[in-house]
VOROMI-741239 format. One line per 3 residues: number of its first residue (from 1); their letters; for each residue x, y, z of C-alpha. Coordinates in steps of 0.2 Angstrom, whole numbers, plus 5000, padded with zeros to 4 digits. Example, Ala and Ser with C-alpha at 12.3 -4.5 7.8 and 13.67 -1.06 7.14 Angstrom:
BEGIN
1 = AS = 5062,4978,5039  5068,4995,5036
END
This chain:
BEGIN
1 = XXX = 4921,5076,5081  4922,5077,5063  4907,5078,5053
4 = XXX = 4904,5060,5040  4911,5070,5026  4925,5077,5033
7 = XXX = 4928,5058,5040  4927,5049,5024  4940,5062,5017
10 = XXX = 4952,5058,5032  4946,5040,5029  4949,5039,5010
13 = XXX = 4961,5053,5007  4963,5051,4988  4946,5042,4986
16 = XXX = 4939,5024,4986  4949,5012,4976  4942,5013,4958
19 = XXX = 4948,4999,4947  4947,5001,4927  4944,4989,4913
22 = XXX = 4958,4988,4900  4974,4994,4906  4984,5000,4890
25 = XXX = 5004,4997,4891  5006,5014,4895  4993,5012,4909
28 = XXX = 5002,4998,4916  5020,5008,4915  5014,5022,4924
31 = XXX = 5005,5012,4940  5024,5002,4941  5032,5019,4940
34 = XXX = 5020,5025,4955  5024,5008,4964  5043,5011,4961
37 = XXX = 5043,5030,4969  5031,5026,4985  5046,5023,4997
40 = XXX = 5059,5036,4992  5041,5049,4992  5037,5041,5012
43 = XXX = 5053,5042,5018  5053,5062,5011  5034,5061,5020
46 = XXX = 5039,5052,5039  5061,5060,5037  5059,5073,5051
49 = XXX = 5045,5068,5063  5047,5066,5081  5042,5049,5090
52 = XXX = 5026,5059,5097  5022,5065,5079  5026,5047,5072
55 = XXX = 5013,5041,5088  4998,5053,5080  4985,5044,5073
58 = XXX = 4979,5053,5056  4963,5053,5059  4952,5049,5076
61 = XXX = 4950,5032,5079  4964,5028,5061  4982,5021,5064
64 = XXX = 4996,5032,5069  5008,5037,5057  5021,5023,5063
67 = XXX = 5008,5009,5061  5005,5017,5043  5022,5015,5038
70 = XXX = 5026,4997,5047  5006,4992,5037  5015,4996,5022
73 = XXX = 5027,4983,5017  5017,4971,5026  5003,4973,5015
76 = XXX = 5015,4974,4997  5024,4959,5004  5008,4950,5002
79 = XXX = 5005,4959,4988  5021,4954,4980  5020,4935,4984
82 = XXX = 5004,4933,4977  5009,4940,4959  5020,4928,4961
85 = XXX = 5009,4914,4966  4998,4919,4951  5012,4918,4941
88 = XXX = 5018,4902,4944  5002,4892,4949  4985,4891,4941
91 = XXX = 4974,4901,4949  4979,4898,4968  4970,4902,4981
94 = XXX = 4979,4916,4994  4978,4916,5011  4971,4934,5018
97 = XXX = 4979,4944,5034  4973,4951,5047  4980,4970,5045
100 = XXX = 4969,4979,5060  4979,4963,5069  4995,4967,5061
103 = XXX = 4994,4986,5066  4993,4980,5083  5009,4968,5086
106 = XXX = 5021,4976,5096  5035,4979,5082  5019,4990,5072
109 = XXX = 5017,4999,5086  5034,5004,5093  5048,4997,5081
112 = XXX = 5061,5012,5073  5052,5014,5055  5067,5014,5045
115 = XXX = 5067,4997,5047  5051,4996,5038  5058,5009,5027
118 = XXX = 5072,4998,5021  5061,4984,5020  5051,4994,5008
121 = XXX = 5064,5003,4998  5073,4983,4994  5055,4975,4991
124 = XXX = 5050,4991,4978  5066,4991,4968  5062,4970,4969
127 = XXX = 5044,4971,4963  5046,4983,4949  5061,4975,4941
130 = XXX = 5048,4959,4943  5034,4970,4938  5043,4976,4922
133 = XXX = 5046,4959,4915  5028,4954,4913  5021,4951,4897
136 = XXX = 5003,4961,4894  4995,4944,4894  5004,4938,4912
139 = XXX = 4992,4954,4920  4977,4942,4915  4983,4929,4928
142 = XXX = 4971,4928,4943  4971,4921,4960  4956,4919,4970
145 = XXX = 4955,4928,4987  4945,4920,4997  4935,4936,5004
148 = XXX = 4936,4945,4989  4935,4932,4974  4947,4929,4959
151 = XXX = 4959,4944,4957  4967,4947,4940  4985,4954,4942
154 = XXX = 4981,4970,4932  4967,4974,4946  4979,4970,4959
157 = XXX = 4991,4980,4952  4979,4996,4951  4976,4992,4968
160 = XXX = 4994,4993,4974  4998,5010,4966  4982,5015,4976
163 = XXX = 4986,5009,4992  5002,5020,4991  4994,5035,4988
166 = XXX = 4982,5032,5000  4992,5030,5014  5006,5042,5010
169 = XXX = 4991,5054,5009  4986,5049,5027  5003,5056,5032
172 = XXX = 5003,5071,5019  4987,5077,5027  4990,5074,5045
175 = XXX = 5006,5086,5041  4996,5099,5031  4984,5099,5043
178 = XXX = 4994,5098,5060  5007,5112,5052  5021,5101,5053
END
């Protein structure tokens, strides 16, 4: 077994989720940018693995890689629908998923990932047009979470780009360190 160390760092690949204060334009460009390459950069990460490497968990006790990429655009369809919600309703209040339940549903577990590869590629080139069109003042908006409080949309947006990077990371690693 892993030591705690080398745990957190198969945990948390690229590093806890750290927000910051005062996204610049430029800021804000680049995290959209990020969010844009994610599917084209995981479909380069998952194109040549076998069903038994896609059924490899990336770290003892962690998801396997196809529940990774099925986790994906189930979490940035969320993601998407509430920037919209914030957008078009004052301060709303989102309803939170179960992801460890998601993971487990049948079609995480076992369904072909290109289908959650086209769903990605489709909601991405979606959300960043979307994303693109914001006015500065429109990443103000907020909705409330209900576990997590009121989320403004230039936090959530910081989180998203991290998201991506942390779970392309957990199949990054697992290839480096299985030699795939």
């Amino acid at each position: 077994m892993a030591d705690p160390t080398e745990m957190e760092l198969l945990k948390y690949p690229v590093g806890p989720f750290e927000p910051r204060e005062n996204l610049t334009a430029a800021d804000r460009s680049a995290l959209i940018e990020e969010i844009g390459a994610l599917p084209g950069r995981l479909e380069a990460a998952v194109s040549d693995l076998t069903d038994v490497q896609l059924d490899t968990p990336y770290r003892p006790g962690g998801w396997t890689v196809r529940q990774v990429v099925h986790h994906v655009p189930d979490s940035h369809l969320n993601s998407y629908v509430r920037f919209k919600l914030a957008l078009t309703e004052n301060r709303p209040t989102i309803k939170p998923y179960d992801q460890a339940a998601w993971a487990e549903l049948p079609d995480a577990r076992g369904d072909d990932i290109e289908e959650s590869l086209t769903l990605l590629a489709g909601l991405h080139r979606r959300w960043t047009s979307f994303l693109e069109s914001l006015e500065p003042e429109d990443f103000g908006r907020e909705f409330v979470h209900p576990e997590a409080g009121t989320v403004d949309l230039a936090w959530n947006l910081q989180l998203y780009a991290w998201h991506g990077r942390h779970h392309l990371a957990h199949v990054t690693r697992l290839r480096e360190r299985m030699g795939w």
